[in-house]
C-alpha positions in Angstrom: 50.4 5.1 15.4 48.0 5.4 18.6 47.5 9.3 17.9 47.0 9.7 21.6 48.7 12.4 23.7 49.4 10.9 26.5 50.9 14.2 28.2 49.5 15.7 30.3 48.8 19.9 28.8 46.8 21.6 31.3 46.5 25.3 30.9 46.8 27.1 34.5 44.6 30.4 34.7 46.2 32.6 37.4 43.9 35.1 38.8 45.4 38.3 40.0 45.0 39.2 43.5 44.4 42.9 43.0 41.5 44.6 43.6 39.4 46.7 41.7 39.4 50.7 43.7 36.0 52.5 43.7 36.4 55.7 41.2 37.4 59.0 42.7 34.6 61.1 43.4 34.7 65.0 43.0 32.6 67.3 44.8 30.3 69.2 42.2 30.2 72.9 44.5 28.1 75.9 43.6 29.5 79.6 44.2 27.8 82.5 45.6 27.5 85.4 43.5 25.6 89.0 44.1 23.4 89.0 40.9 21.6 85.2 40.8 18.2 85.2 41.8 17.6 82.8 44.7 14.8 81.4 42.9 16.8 80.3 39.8 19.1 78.8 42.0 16.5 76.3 43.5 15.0 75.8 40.1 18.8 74.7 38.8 19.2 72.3 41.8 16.4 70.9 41.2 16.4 70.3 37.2 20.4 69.7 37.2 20.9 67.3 40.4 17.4 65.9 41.0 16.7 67.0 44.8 13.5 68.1 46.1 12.3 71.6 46.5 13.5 70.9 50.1 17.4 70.0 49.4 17.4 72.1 46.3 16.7 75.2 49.3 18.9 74.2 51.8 21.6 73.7 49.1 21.1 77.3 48.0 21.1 78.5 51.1 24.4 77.1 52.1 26.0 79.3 48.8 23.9 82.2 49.7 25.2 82.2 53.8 28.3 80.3 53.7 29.8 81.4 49.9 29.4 77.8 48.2 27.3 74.6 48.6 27.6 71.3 47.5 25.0 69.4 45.5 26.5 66.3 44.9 29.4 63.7 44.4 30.3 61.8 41.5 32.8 60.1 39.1 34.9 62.8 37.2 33.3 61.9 34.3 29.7 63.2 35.6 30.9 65.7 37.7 32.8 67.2 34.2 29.3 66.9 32.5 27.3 68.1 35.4 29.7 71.7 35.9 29.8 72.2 32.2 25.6 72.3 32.2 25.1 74.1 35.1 27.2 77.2 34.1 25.9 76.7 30.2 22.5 77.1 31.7 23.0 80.1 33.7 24.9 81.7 30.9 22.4 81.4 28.8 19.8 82.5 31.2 22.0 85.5 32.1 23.2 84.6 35.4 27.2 84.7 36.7 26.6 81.3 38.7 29.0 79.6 38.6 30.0 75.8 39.4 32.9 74.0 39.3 33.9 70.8 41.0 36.9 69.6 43.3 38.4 66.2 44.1 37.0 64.7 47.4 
């Protein structure tokens, strides 16, 4: 008895050609409202999407003239997280902004 195996028991490892897709992205938008201090706006901006005084005031100024702006665009996961703080935070400063966020 050799106890050889003689045969020949390769394993072949088939890799799949598909390809991995980017996540979707969804546009995180503010809304303008009458009552939200301008000022509170910037300050959110800045604190919620980490721009500079700069973007943070163009952004607000693009809900204040044009009825929404958009401060960013991320994975659904983050843009979920990133709504559901921003309108938290003006609640609970007193403010009706609101923020919501669309698919791109």
């Amino acid at each position: 008895m050799s106890g050889q195996d003689t045969s020949n028991d390769t394993d072949t490892i088939s890799r799949s050609s598909s390809k991995t897709r980017e996540p979707s992205l969804y546009k995180v938008i503010l809304l303008n409202d009458d009552f939200t201090p301008m000022d509170f706006v910037v300050e959110l901006i800045m604190k919620h999407f980490r721009k500079s005084l700069q973007e943070a005031t163009q952004i607000m100024l693009n809900v204040h003239y044009q009825g929404q702006g958009l401060c960013g665009l991320y994975p659904r996961d983050i843009a979920e997280t990133k709504v559901f703080e921003v309108n938290s935070h003006a609640r609970q400063s007193g403010h009706p902004l609101k923020c919501l966020m669309e698919q791109n």
